[in-house]
Each structure stands twice: as C-alpha cells, then as structure tokens.
PASE-487599 format. One record per residue (C-alpha): x, y, z. Coordinates in nm, 3 decimals, padded with zeros to 5 digits. Layout:
% residues N
{site {X,Y,Z}} ...
This chain:
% residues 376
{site {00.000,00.000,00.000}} {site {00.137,00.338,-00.110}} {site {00.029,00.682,-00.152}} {site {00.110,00.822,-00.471}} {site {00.079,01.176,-00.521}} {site {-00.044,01.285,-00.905}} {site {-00.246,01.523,-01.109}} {site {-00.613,01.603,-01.069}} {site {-00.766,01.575,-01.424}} {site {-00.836,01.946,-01.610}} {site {-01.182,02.054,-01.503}} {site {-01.204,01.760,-01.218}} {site {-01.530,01.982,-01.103}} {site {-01.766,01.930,-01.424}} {site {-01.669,01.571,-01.419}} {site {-01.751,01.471,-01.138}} {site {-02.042,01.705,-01.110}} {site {-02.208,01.506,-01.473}} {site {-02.192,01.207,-01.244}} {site {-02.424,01.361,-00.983}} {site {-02.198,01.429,-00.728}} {site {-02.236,01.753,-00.638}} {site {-02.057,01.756,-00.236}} {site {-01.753,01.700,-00.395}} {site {-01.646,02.005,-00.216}} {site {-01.775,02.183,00.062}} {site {-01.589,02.459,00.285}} {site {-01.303,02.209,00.226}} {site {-01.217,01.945,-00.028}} {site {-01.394,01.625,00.012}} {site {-01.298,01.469,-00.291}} {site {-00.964,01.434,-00.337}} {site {-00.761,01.338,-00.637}} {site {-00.425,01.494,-00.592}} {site {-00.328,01.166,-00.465}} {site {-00.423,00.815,-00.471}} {site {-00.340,00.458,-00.323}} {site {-00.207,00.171,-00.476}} {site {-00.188,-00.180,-00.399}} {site {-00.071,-00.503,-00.455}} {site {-00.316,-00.786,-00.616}} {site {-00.259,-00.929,-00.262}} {site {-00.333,-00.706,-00.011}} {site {-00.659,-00.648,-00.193}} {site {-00.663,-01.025,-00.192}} {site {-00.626,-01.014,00.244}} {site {-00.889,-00.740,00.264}} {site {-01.112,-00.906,00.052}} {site {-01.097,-01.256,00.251}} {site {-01.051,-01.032,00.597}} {site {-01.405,-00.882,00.503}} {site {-01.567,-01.201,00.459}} {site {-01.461,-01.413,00.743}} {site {-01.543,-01.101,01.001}} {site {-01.898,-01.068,00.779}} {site {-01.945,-01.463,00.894}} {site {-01.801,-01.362,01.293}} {site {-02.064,-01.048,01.316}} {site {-02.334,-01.293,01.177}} {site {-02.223,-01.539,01.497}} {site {-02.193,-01.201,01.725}} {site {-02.581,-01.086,01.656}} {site {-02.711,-01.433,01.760}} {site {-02.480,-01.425,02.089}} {site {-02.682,-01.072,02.193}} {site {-02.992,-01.234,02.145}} {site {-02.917,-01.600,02.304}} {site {-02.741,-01.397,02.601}} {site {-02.966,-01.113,02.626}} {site {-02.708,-00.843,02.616}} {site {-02.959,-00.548,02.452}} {site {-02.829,-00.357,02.802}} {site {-02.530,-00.285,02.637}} {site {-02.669,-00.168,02.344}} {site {-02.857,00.059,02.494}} {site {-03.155,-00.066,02.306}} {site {-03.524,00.025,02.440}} {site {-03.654,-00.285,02.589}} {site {-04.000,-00.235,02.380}} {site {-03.774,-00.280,02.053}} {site {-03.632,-00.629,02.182}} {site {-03.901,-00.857,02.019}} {site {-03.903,-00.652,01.692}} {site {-03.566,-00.689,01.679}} {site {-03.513,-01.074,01.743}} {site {-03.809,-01.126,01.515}} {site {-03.645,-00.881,01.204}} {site {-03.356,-01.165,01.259}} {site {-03.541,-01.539,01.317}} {site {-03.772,-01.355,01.006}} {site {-03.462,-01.312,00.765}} {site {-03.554,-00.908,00.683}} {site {-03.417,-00.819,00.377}} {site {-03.088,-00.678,00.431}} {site {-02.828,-00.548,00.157}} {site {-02.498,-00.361,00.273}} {site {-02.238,-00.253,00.539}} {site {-01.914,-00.077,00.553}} {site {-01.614,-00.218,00.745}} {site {-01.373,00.047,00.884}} {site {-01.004,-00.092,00.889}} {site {-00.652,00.050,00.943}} {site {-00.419,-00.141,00.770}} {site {00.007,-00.118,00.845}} {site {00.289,-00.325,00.829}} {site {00.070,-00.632,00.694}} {site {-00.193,-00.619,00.968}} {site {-00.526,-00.540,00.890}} {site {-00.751,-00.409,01.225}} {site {-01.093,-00.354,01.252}} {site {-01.186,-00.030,01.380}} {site {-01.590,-00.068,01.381}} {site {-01.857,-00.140,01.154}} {site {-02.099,00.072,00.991}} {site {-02.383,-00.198,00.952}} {site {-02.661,00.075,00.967}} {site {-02.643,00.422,00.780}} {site {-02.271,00.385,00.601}} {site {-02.232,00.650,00.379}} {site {-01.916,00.706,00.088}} {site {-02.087,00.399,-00.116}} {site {-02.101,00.665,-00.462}} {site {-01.792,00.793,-00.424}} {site {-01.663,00.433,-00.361}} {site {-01.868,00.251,-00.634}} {site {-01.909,00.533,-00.897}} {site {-01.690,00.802,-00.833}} {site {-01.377,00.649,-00.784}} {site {-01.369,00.410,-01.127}} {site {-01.457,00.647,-01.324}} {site {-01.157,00.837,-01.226}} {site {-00.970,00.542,-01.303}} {site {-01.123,00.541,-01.696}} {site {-00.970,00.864,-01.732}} {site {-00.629,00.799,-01.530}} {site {-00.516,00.500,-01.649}} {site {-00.858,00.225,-01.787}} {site {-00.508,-00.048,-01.805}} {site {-00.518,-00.081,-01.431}} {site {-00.811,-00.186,-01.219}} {site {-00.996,-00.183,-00.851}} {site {-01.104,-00.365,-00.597}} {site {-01.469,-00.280,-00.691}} {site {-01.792,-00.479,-00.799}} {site {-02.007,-00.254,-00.573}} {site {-02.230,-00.094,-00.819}} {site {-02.296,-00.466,-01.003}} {site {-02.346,-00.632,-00.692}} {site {-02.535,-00.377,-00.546}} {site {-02.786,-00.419,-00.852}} {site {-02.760,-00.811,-00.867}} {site {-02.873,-00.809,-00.494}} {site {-03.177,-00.597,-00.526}} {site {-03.309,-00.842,-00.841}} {site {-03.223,-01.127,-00.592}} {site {-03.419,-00.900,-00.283}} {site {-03.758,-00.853,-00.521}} {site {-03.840,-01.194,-00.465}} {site {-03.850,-01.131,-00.061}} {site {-04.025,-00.780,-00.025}} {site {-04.386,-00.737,-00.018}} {site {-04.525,-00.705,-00.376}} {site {-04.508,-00.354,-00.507}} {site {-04.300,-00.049,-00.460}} {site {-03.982,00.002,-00.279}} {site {-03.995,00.351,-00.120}} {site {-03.596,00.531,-00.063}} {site {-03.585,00.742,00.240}} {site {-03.360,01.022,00.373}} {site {-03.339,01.326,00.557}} {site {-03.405,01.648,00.331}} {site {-03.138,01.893,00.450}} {site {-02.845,01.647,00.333}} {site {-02.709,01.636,-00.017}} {site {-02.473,01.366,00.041}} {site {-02.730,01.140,00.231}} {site {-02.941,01.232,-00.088}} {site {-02.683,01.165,-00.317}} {site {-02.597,00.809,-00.149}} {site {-03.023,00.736,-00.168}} {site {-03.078,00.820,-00.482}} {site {-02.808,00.581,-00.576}} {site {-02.916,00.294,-00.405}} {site {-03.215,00.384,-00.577}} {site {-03.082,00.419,-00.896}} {site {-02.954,00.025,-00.838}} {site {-03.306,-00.100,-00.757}} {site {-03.451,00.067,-01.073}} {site {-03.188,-00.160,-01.312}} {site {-03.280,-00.440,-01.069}} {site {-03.604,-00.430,-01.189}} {site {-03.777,-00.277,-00.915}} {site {-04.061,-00.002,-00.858}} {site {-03.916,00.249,-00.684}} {site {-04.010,00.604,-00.489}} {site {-03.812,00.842,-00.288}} {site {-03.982,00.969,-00.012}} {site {-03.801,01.233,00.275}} {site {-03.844,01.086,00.631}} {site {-04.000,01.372,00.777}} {site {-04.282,01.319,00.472}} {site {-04.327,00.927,00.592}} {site {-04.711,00.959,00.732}} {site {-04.899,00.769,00.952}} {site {-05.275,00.625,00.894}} {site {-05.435,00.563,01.274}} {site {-05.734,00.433,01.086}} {site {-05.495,00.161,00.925}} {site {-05.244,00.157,01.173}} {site {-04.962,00.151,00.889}} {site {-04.714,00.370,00.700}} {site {-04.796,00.603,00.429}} {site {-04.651,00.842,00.167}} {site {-04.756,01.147,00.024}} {site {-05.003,01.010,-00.167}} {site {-05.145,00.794,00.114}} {site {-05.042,00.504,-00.055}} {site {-04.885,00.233,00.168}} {site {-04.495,00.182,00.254}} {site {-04.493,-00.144,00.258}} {site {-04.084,-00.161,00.185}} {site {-03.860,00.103,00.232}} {site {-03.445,00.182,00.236}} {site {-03.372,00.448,00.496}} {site {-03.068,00.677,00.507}} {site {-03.156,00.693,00.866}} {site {-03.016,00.565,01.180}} {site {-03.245,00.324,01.385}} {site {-03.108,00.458,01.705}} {site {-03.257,00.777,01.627}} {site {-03.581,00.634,01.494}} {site {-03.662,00.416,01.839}} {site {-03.679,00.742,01.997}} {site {-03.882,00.922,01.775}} {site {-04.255,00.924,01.823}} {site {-04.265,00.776,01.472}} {site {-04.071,00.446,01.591}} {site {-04.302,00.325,01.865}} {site {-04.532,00.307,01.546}} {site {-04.282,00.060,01.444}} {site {-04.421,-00.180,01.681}} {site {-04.791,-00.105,01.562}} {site {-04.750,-00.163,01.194}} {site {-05.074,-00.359,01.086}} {site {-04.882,-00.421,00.710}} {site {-04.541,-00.510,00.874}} {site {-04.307,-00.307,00.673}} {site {-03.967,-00.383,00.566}} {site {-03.691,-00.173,00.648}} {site {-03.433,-00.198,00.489}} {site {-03.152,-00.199,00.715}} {site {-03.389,-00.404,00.943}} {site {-03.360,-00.370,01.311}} {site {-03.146,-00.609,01.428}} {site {-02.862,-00.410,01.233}} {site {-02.890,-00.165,01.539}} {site {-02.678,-00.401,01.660}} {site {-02.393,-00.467,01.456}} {site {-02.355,-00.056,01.382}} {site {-02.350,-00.020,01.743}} {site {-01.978,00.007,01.840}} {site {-02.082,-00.231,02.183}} {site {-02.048,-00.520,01.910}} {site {-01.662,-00.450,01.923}} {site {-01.608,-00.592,02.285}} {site {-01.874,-00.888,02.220}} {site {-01.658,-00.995,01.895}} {site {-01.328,-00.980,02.136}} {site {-01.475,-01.177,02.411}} {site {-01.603,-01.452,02.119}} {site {-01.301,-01.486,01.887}} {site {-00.984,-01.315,02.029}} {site {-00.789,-01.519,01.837}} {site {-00.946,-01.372,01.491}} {site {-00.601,-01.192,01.393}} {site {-00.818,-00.886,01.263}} {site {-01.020,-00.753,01.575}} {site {-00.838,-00.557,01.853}} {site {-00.911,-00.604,02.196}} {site {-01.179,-00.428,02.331}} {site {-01.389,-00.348,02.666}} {site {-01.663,-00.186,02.835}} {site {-01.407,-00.056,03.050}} {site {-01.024,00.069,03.036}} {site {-00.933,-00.228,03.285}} {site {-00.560,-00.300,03.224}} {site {-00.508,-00.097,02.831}} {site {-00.275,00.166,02.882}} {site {-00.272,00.227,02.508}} {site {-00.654,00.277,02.374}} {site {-00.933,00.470,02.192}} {site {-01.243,00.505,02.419}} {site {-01.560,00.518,02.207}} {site {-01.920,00.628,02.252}} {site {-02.148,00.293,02.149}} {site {-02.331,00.563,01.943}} {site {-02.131,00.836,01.777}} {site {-02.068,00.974,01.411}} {site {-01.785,01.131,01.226}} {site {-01.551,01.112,01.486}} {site {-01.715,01.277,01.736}} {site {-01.667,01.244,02.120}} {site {-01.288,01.009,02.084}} {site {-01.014,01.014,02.296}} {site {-00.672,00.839,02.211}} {site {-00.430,00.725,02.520}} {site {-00.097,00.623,02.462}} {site {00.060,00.539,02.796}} {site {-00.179,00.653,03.042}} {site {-00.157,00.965,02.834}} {site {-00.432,01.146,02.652}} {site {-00.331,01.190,02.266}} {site {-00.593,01.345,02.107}} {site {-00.990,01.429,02.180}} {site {-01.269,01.526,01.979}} {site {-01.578,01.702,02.087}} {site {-01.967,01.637,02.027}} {site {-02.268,01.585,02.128}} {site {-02.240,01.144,02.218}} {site {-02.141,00.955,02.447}} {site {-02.486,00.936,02.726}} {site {-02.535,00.576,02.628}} {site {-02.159,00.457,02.713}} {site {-01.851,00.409,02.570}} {site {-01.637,00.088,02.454}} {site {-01.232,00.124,02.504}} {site {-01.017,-00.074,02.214}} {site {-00.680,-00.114,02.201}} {site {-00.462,00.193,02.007}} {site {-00.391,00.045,01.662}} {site {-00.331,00.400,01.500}} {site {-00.330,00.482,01.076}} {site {-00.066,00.426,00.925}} {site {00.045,00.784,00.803}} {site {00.159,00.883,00.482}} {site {00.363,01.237,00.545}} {site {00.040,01.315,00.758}} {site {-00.209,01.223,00.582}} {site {-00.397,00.907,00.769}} {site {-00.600,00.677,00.602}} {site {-00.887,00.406,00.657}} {site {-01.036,00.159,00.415}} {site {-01.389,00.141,00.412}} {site {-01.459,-00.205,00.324}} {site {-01.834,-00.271,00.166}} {site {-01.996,-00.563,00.175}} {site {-02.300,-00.620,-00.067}} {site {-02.553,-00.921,-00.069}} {site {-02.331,-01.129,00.212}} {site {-01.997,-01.127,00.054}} {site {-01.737,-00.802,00.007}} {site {-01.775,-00.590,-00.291}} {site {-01.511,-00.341,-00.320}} {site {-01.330,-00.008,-00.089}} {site {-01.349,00.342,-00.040}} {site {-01.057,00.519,00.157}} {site {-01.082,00.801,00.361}} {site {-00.835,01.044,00.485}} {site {-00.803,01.313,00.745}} {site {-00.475,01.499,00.872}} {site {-00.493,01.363,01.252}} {site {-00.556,01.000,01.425}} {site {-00.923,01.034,01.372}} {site {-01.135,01.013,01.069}} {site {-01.391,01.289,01.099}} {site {-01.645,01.523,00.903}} {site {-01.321,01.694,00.733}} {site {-01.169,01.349,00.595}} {site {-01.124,01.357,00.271}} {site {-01.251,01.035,00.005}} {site {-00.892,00.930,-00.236}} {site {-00.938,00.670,-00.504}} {site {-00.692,00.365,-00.551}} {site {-00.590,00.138,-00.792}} {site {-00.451,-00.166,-00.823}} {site {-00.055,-00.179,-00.956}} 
C-alpha cells in the first residue's frame, strides 16, 4: 500500500459534477484526487478474505446478543427487543455494510462497523472508477459494488412485499441524498418499482395503523438513510411496533446491533484469536494504550486516544450518554500526515469493493477527505 501523489484531471469539477456528485467540495475538499493509493493484487486479496470471514463472525456475534440477552449494552429500548429478534429469526431483507479498517505493516484491524447508515458507497462505487477510466482504464480496482449492489436488489424482489420500494432520507443532506438516490438508482436496473420519499414526509394512517406516503399510498418496503437509534426514539418508531402491514426496512432492526460500536467488545470476548479484531472493553481495565468510544457516535465525534496513560488526542460532540467501549490503540498508518482508513463494503453477504478516507490527525472525521486507488 502506497500513496502516490499525481495530477487532478483538467476541469475535475464538471466531471464529477455530470456524475451527480455535487458535495464534492464543501468549505473544504472532500474529494480528493491529488493523490491516490495503490496496492498489490494481494493485499486487496487479504482485505477481501478479511471482510468475509469477520462478515461470517458479526453474523455469529448478533445471535450471541440475542441468546445472552445483552440489549443492556446496546442501549436498546426494551419495547424494541421482540421486533428486533423477530427482524432476525424472520430473515428481513438486508443489503450492505461498511467495514472500517486500518491497515500497516501487513496487519489489517478492525476499527468498527458501519452496519446501519454507512455513507461514501457513490464515491466508492461510482466516483472512484470512473476516475480510473480517465487515469489509467489499463489498471483496475477492488470494486464490484455498483454490479453487486444491482444483482442483490433483483435477488431481494423476490422477498419484499409485492409492489413499490420507497428510498428514504433526511431532506437537508445532499450527500445522504446523493448516497439514496443511488441505491435507488440500483433497484430501478434491478427491476424494481421504486419512490423516494423524505423521512419527515413518511405519514402515519391511525385508521390503518400503517405507514404512508404522500399520496397515502402504503410503505410497505422502504431503504432508509436513517439511523435506527434515532428512529426508536422518535414518536414515529413506537409506530414501528404497531404496523398492521409489517413493513420492511431496509436496514432491518437487528442491524442496530452490529452498527453499534458495543459489538466490538462482544466480537473480542467470542473470537480473540481472529487476527483482525483488537481487543476491546466496556471498561479501560488493564489498556494503557486505547481509543475510548461512545457505542453511538458519528464522524468522529466524542474520541479520545491514550498512549501510555496519556491522553493523545480528543474530539468534541454531542455522544457519548449511552456509554462508551475502550479498544486497544492500533493507530493509521500515516503517509507524510495524511492518515488513512479503508472502508470495506460488503453487498448481498460477501465483500464488494473499498473506499478510503483520509483526514490529517488520528481520527477520521467530518473533514476526511474520500482518495481513489488502484490496483498496480
């Protein structure tokens, strides 16, 4: 793995702008092609096959919760417990996830999993190879995430409700937009009906006791931008539970568990001799080097890194009420400063392809920046 500093193409704006993506830059760069990575056939080869086997040890993790009754940690709502088991012994459709790693010297760590709500899949799955056409269409990269992502959805009609699959976000992002309307886009050449609908517009029918859009027409399946954690408190969760039609949601429910960063001790305490997790706790107990987490948090927010009984860095926000994890300190590698993470996707079960994301300090936050790769 090597960072390779290069050219942006002339008029890099307009061309990634005719794709759609239009937060390529926002008070600072986000897209970022004044550099990229390269690898070797096998490292992608490691990350592919790392990706799978911890897809198959999270699948083991969510069935440990439930058998053990762990939700506590989780800081899950009791009322939610049944839904959830039952979105899980059910099978509820379920189609991606993003695996954050830091990868050095050979080793490959999982830093958490974004099971729920993971964002970056254009850049990764569009944006990024079509750089590549123009750089240099003799190399290639570890990415199958927009064919996958379209062979799953034909493979998904057969287990949603009959009719149309509604795509849901919230209105005042353009990047959790952008990422919808590309899922969406994927479901229409999989040969589904499809119809974006904003989550504050989602209605609710007391007569029916069921979802409805702006039409009043029924949500019977729907793909939400949105984080469950947020919708179990909302008034519009506990009608969740009183759903006469039984809607899928797509993440269903018992993903709040695997995007939940408490899944990061309960994977330690199953397999810790699986060579990619880190140790990790719901206290510091005996780690004198460690990152302590909030179970719920995004973009960075609310970190500290220790190194020796020392505090490193912090970042401030708004998390952190429901608890925190602590995992052992296995920092980015860093490339004259600039630190990486590879967002690892998996589509339909197995892995489909990476993103990377970089930011200037230990932690990857709102201000990382998204760099394509190639393989040499």
């Amino acid at each position: 793995m090597q960072r390779i500093i290069t050219n942006p193409r002339n008029n890099w704006q307009a061309a990634v702008e005719q794709l759609g993506f239009g937060f390529h830059t926002t008070n600072v760069p986000y897209w970022d092609e004044s550099a990229y990575y390269e690898f070797r056939m096998d490292e992608i080869l490691f990350i592919e096959k790392a990706s799978a086997e911890l897809w198959d040890l999270c699948l083991g993790a969510v069935q440990h919760v439930m058998d053990n009754k762990l939700y506590s940690k989780f800081a899950i709502p009791d009322s939610f417990i049944p839904y959830i088991e039952k979105t899980w012994m059910e099978d509820h459709p379920a189609i991606y996830g993003r695996f954050d790693f830091s990868y050095k010297e050979g080793r490959l760590k999982l830093l958490e999993f974004n099971a729920d709500t993971p964002t970056s899949l254009y850049e990764a799955g569009i944006v990024q190879w079509f750089w590549l056409q123009d750089f240099d269409k003799s190399k290639d990269q570890f990415n199958s995430i927009h064919e996958k992502l379209i062979a799953y959805w034909k493979y998904l009609k057969n287990y949603l409700y009959p009719g149309t699959l509604h795509f849901s976000c919230v209105k005042q992002s353009l990047e959790d937009l952008t990422n919808t309307e590309y899922m969406r886009d994927c479901a229409i050449q999989g040969g589904l009906d499809t119809k974006l609908i904003f989550i504050d517009d989602i209605g609710w029918d007391q007569d029916t006791q069921s979802f409805v859009d702006m039409e009043d027409r029924p949500v019977k399946n729907i793909f939400k931008l949105y984080p469950w954690e947020w919708m179990v408190k909302d008034e519009f969760g506990e009608n969740i539970l009183k759903d006469r039609n039984r809607t899928y949601w797509v993440e269903p429910a018992w993903k709040m568990l695997l995007s939940n960063k408490a899944i990061l001790p309960v994977l330690w305490e199953l397999y810790p001799d699986c060579p990619y997790l880190l140790p990790a706790y719901f206290g510091s107990g005996s780690l004198t080097n460690y990152v302590k987490k909030p179970i719920l948090s995004r973009e960075g927010a609310n970190i500290e890194i220790v190194q020796n009984n020392t505090l490193l860095q912090q970042t401030a926000g708004e998390y952190g009420k429901e608890g925190y994890i602590y995992q052992e300190l296995f920092s980015l590698p860093s490339f004259g400063g600039h630190y990486p993470v590879i967002g690892s996707w998996i589509v339909g079960q197995e892995p489909a392809g990476m993103g990377i994301r970089e930011a200037n300090s230990l932690v990857t936050d709102n201000l990382s920046r998204f760099v394509p790769h190639l393989i040499a």
